[in-house]
N, C-alpha and C positions, 0 to 999 in steps of 0.2 A: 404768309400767315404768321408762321414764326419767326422774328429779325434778331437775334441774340451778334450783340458788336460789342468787339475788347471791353470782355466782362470781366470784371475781379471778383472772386469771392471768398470771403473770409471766415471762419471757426477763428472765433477770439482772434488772437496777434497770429496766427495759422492762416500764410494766401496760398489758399487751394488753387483758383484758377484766375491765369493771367494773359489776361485777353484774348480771350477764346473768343472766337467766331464762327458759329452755324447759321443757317436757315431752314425752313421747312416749307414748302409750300401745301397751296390748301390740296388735300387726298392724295399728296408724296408720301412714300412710306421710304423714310432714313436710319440708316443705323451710326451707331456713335462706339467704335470699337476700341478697347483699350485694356491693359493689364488694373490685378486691381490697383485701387490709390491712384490710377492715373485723371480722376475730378470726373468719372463719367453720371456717378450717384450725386455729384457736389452740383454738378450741370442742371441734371430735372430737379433737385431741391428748391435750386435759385430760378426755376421758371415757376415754378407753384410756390416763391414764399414759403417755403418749408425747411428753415434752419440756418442759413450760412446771409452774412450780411455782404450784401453787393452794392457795385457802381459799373456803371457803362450801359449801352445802349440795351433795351432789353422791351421788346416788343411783340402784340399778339393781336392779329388782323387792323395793323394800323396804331394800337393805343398803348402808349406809355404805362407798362405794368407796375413801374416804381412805386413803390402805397398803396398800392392794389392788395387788400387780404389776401389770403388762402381762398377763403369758400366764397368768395369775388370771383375768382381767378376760375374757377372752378364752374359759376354760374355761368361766365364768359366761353365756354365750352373748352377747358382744360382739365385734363382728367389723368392723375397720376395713381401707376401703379407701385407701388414700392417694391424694392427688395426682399424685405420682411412680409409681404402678401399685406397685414393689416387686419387680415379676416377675424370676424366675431363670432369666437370658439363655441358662446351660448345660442349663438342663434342658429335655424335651419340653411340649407341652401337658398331657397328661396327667401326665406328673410335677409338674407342678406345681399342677394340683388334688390331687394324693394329696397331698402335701405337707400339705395341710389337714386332715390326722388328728391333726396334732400340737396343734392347738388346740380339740379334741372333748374329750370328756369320759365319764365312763361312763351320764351323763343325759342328753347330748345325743350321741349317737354320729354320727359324720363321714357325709355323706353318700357314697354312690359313685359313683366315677366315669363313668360310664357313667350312672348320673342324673343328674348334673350335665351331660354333654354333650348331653343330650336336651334340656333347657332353656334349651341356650346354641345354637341348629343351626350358627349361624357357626363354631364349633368343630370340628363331627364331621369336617371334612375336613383339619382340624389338627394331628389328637392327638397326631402321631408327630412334627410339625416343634418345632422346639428356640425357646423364647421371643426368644433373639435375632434370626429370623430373620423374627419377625410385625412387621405395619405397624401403629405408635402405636395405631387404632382393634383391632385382634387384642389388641393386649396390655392393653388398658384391659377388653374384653369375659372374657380371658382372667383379668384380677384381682379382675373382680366374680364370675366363677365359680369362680375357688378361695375367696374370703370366703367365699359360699352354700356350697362343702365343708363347712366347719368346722360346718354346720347351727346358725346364729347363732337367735337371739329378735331380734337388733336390728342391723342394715345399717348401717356407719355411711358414705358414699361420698361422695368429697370432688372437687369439680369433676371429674365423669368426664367430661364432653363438651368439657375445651378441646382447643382442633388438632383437632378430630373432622371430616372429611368428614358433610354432612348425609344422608345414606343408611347411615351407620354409628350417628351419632345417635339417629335413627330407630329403628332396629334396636335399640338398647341401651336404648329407653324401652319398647318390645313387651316385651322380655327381661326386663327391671326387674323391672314391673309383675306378671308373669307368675308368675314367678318367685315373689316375696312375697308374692301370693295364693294359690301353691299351695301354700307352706311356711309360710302364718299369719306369714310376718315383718316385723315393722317396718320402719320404714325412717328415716334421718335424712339427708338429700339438703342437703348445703352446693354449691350451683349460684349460676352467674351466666347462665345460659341460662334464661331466662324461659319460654319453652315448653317446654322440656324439663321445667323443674320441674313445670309445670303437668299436664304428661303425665302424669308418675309419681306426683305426691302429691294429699293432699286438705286440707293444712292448711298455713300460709305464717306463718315469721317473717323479721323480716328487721332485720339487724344492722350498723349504723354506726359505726365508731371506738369499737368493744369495747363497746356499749349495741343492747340490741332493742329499738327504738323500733316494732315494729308485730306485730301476732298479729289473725289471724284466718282463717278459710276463704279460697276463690279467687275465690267471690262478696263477701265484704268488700273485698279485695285490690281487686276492679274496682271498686269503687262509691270507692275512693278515689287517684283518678290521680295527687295529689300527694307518695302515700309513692314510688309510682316515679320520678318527673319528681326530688324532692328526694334519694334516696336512693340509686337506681339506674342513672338518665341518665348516661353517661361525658360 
């Protein structure tokens, strides 16, 4: 699904990452584990066209992304959550999952609303309050459920658990998981919560000052305590 080969990606004369190498397959759910500044945010930017100028192989079910817009890329079934959530402070909950028809397409049509809140239950008491008015975990819960509007092939979700209350966490790793198993969809989980990632995925890279220095399952990941201890440890 996802083919990313020795990619470079640049912020002005700034090479954030330097041939990086993942993949994703289609309804794999992978996480991308790293300290911050280690290009985990610089990575889903350069798969959605969203900031940093790249070269090297960089592909989504087959097609050369390179020129490919944002809101292309996005019809194409890629669907990014940012770290900043993004959420529209004026609008309700629900207005802001509809919102997510704008990035559907006529092969992947938007989910509804009302499906989406069924999958999200921390929401249905929500619908009518205005984004400005949810606390940090509402509005982070609220920006993985408008992505899942757009009825994506591929999650892209970028440290959703910092500031999180551990009962919101929680909750957001149920929802996840749920979620991408009832709708076949991938997942690409850039986290620095170690159990979280572990919650939601089944496959682990993990990325150093713009190089992935580690790939494997979660049972590799444990048989080797030295990528964490070097890699991971604050």
């Amino acid at each position: 699904m996802l083919e990313v080969r020795e990619l470079d990606a640049f912020y002005g004369d700034s090479h954030i990452l330097l041939g990086a190498q993942i993949s994703v397959k289609a309804g794999q759910r992978v996480a991308l584990l790293g300290r911050n500044g280690a290009g985990k945010s610089t990575l889903l930017k350069s798969v959605m066209n969203a900031g940093p100028r790249v070269r090297g192989i960089l592909r989504f079910d087959g097609k050369d992304l390179h020129g490919v817009p944002t809101h292309q890329r996005t019809r194409m079934g890629l669907s990014l959550v940012p770290e900043d959530r993004r959420i529209f402070t004026h609008l309700t909950v629900a207005e802001n999952i509809a919102m997510a028809r704008y990035g559907a397409s006529p092969t992947r049509p938007a989910v509804p609303v009302a499906d989406i809140i069924a999958r999200f239950p921390m929401l249905a008491p929500l619908q009518q309050r205005y984004g400005g008015q949810l606390s940090g975990g509402q509005q982070q819960l609220l920006a993985v459920a408008r992505a899942m509007a757009a009825n994506p092939s591929l999650l892209l979700l970028d440290e959703p658990t910092e500031g999180l209350a551990p009962i919101i966490v929680e909750e957001m790793a149920r929802d996840v998981v749920r979620t991408c198993t009832e709708g076949n969809v991938a997942l690409l989980l850039c986290e620095q919560n170690i159990w979280f990632a572990r919650r939601c995925t089944q496959y682990v890279y993990v990325i150093d000052t713009g190089r992935v220095v580690f790939e494997g399952d979660w049972e590799h990941f444990d048989r080797n305590p030295q990528v964490q201890q070097r890699y991971l440890a604050l």
